[in-house]
Backbone bond lengths (Angstrom), bond angles and torsions (degrees), N, CA, C in turn:
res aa  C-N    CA-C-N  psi(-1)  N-CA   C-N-CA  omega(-1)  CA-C   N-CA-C  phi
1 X - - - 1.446 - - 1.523 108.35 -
2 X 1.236 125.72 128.66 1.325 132.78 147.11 1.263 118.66 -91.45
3 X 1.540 104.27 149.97 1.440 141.05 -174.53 1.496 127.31 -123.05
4 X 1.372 118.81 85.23 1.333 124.74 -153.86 2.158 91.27 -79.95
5 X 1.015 112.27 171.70 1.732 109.16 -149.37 1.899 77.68 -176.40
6 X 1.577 94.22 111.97 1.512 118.86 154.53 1.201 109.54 -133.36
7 X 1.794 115.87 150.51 1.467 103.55 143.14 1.741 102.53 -159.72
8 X 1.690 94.79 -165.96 1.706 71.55 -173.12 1.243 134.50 96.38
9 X 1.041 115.50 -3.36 1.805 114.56 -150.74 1.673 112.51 -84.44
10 X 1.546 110.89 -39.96 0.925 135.84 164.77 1.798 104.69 56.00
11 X 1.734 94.40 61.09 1.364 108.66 163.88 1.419 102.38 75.45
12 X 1.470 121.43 -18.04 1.660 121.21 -156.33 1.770 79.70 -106.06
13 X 1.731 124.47 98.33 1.584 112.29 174.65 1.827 102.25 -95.41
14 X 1.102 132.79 89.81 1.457 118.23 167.88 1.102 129.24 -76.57
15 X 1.234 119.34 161.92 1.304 140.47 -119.83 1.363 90.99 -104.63
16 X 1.573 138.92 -0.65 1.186 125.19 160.71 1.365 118.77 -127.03
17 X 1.731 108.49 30.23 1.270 104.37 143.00 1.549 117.35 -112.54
18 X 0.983 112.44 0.76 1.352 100.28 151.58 1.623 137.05 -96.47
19 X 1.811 109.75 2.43 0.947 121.40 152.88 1.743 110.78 -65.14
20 X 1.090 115.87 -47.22 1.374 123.51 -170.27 1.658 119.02 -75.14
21 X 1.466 104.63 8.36 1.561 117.93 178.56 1.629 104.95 -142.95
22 X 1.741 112.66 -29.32 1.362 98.81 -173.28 1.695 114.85 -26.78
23 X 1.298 139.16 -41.48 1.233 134.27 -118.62 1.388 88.15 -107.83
24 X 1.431 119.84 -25.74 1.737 119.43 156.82 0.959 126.39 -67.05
25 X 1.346 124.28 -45.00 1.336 131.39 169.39 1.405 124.61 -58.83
26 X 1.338 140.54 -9.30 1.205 169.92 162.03 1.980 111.65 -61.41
27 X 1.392 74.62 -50.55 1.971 85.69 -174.82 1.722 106.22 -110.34
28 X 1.304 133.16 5.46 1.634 131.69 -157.23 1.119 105.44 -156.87
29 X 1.602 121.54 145.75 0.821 142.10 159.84 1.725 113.62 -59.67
30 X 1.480 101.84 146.64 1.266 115.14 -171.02 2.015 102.81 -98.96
31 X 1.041 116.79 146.13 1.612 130.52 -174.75 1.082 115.71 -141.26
32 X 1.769 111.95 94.97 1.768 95.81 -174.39 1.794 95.58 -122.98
33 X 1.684 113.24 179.67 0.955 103.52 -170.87 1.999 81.22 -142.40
34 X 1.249 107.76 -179.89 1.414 129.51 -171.65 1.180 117.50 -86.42
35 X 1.480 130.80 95.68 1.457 133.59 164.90 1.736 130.73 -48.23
36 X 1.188 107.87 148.65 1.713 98.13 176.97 1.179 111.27 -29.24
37 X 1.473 129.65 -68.85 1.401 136.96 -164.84 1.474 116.86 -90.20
38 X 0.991 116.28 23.64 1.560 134.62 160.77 1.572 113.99 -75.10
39 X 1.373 101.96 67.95 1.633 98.63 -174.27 1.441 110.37 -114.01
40 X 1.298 123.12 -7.72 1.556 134.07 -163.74 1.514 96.72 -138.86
41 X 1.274 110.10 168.23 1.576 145.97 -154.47 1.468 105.51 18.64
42 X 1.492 96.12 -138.08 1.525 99.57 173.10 1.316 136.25 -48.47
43 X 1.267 113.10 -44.49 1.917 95.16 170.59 1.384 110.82 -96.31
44 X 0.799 143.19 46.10 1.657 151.93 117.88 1.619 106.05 -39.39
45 X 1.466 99.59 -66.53 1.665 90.92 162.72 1.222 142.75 -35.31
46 X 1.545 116.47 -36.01 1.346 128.84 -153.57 1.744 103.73 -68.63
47 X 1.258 114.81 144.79 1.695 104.77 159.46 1.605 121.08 -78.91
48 X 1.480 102.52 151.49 1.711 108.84 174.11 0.981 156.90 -60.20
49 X 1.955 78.17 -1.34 1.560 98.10 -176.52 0.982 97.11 -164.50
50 X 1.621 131.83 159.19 1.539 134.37 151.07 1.535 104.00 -141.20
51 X 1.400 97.41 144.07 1.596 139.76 173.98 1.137 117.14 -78.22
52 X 1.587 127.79 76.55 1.777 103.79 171.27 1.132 126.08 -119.68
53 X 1.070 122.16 -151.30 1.637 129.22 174.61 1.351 99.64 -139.72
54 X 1.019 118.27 155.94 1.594 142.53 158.44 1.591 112.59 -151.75
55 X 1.678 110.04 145.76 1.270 117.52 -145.11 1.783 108.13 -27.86
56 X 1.406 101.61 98.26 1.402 129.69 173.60 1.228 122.16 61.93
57 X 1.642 118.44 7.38 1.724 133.93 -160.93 1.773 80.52 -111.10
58 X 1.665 104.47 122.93 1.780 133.40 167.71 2.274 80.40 -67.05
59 X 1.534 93.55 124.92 1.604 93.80 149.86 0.867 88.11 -138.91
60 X 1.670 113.25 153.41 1.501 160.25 170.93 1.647 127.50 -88.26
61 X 0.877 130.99 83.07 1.651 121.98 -175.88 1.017 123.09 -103.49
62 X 1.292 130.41 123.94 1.673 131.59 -167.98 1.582 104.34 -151.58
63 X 1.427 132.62 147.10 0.778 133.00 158.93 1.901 143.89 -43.81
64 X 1.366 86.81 -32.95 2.118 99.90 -166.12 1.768 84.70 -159.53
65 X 1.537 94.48 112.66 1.376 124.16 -167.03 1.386 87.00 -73.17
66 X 1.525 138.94 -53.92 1.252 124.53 175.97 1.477 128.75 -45.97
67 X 1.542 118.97 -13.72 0.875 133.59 147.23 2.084 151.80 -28.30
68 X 1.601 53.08 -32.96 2.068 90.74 -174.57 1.165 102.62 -52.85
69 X 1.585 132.07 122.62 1.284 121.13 174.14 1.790 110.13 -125.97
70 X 1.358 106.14 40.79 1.213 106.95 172.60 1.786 108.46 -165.04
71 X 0.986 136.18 151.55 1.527 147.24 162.18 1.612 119.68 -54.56
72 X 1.634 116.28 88.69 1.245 123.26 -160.55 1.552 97.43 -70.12
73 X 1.546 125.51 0.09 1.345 114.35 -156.50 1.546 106.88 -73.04
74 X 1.233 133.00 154.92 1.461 131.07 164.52 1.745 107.36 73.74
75 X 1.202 123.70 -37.18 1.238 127.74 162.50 1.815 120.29 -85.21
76 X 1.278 139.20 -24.70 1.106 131.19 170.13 1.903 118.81 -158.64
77 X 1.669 108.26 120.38 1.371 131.99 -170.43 1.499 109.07 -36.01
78 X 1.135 117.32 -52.90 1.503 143.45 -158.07 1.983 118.97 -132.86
79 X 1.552 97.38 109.23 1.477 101.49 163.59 1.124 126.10 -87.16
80 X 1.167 162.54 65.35 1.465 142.99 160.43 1.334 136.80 -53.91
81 X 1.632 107.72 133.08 1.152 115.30 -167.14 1.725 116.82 -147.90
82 X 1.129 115.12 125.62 1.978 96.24 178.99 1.680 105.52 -106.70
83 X 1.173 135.76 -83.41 1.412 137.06 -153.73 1.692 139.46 7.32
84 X 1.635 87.97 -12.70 1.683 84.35 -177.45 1.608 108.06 -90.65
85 X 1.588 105.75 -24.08 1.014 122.14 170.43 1.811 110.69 87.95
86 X 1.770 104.17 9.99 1.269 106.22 154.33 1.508 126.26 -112.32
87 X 1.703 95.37 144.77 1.663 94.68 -166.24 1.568 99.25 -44.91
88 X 1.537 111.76 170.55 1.319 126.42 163.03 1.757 113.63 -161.20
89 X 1.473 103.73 133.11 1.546 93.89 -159.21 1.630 93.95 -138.19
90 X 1.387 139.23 56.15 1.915 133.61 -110.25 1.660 83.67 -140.04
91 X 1.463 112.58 96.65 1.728 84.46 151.73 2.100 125.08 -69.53
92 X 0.874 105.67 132.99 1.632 108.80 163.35 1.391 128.35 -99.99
93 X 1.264 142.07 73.17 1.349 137.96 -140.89 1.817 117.27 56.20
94 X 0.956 103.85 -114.51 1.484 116.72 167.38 1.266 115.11 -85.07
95 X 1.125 133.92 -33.74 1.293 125.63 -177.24 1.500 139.70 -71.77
96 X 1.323 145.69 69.45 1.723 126.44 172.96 1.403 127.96 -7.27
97 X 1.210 125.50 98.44 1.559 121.43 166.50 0.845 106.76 -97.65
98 X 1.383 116.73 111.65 1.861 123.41 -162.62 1.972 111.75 -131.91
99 X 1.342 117.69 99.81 1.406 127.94 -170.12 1.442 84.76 -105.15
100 X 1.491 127.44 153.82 1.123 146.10 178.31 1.233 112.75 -108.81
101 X 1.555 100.26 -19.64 1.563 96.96 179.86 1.340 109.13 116.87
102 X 1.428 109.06 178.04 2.186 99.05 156.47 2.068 94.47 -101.00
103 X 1.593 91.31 170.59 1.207 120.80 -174.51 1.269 104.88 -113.93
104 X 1.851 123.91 -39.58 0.952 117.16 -165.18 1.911 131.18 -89.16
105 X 0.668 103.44 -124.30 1.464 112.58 161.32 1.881 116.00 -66.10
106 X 1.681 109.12 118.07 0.863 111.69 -178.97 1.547 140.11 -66.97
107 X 1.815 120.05 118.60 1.321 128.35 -168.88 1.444 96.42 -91.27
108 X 1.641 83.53 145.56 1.666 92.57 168.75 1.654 114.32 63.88
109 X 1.627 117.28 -144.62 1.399 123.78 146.07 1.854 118.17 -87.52
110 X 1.290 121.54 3.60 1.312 116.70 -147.91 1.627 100.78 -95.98
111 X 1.310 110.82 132.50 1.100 149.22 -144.35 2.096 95.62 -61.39
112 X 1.252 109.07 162.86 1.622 102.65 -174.98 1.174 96.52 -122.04
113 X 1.795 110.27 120.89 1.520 107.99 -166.15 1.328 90.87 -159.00
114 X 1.653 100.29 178.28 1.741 119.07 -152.55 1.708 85.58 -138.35
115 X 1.604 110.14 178.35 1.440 116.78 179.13 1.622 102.05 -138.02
116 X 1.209 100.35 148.92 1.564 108.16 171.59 1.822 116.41 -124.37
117 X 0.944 116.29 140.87 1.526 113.38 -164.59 1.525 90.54 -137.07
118 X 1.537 101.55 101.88 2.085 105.59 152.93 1.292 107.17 -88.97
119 X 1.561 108.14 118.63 1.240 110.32 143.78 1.355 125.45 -111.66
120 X 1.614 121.23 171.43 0.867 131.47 -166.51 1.718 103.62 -168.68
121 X 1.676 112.76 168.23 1.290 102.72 -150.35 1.827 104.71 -65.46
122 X 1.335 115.50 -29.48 1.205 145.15 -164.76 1.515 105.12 -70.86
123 X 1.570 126.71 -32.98 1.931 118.19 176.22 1.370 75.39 167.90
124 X 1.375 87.45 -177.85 1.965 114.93 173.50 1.679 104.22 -137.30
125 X 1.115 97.95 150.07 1.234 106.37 -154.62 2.074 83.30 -130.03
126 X 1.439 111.79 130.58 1.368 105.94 -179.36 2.224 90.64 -122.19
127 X 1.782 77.28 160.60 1.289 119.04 -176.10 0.821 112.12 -139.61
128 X 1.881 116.37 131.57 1.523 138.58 155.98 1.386 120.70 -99.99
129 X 1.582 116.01 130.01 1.625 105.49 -167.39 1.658 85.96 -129.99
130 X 1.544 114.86 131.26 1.299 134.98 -162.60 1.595 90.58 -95.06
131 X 1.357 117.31 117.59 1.551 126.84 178.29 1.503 112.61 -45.14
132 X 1.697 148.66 153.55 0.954 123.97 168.58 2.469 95.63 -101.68
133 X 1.373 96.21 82.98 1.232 89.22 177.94 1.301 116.65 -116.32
């Protein structure tokens, strides 16, 4: 299974990150959650977090990893997180700390990138792919 992984975008969606995911988005459901500045229209709605599974791997999704107010260890495979807007691809014991990066408009010097997550029943293995923009 692949796991296409944006964040960041900040309204600015280009056109080669969704080249670089169209092909998930095609076959999968989409899962987003609510950014700091997600205070108006549609993702105002969104929740702050989501809880899932994938073949038998606990993932974690939250906006601002500093956020974290509990020890994902032993309870969940995979953290995800974007806001700093630097990639992050980190095992911590057991756990994946996996940032994709930003997508949107470029901070700082740091590079504009997306994340890819294979899983499989056996681990997940994450990927950062640096936009060519």
């Amino acid at each position: 299974m692949q796991i296409g992984v944006i964040a960041d975008t900040h309204s600015k969606m280009r056109p080669e990150a969704l080249e670089a995911l169209e092909v998930l988005e095609a076959i999968a459901p989409l899962i987003a959650i609510r950014g700091n500045i997600d205070t108006a229209g549609r993702a105002a709605t969104l929740p702050d977090v989501q809880d899932l599974e994938f073949l038998g791997h606990a993932f974690y999704i939250l906006h601002d990893v500093k956020t974290l107010e509990f020890d994902p260890q032993g309870r969940y495979r995979v953290v995800i997180a974007g806001h700093s807007h630097k990639p992050r691809n980190e095992w911590v014991g057991d756990v994946l700390y996996f940032n994709p990066g930003g997508a949107g408009p470029r901070r700082f010097k740091l590079p504009i990138t997306v994340g890819r997550l294979e899983v499989s029943e056996h681990g997940v293995v994450g990927e950062i792919i640096e936009l060519p923009v």
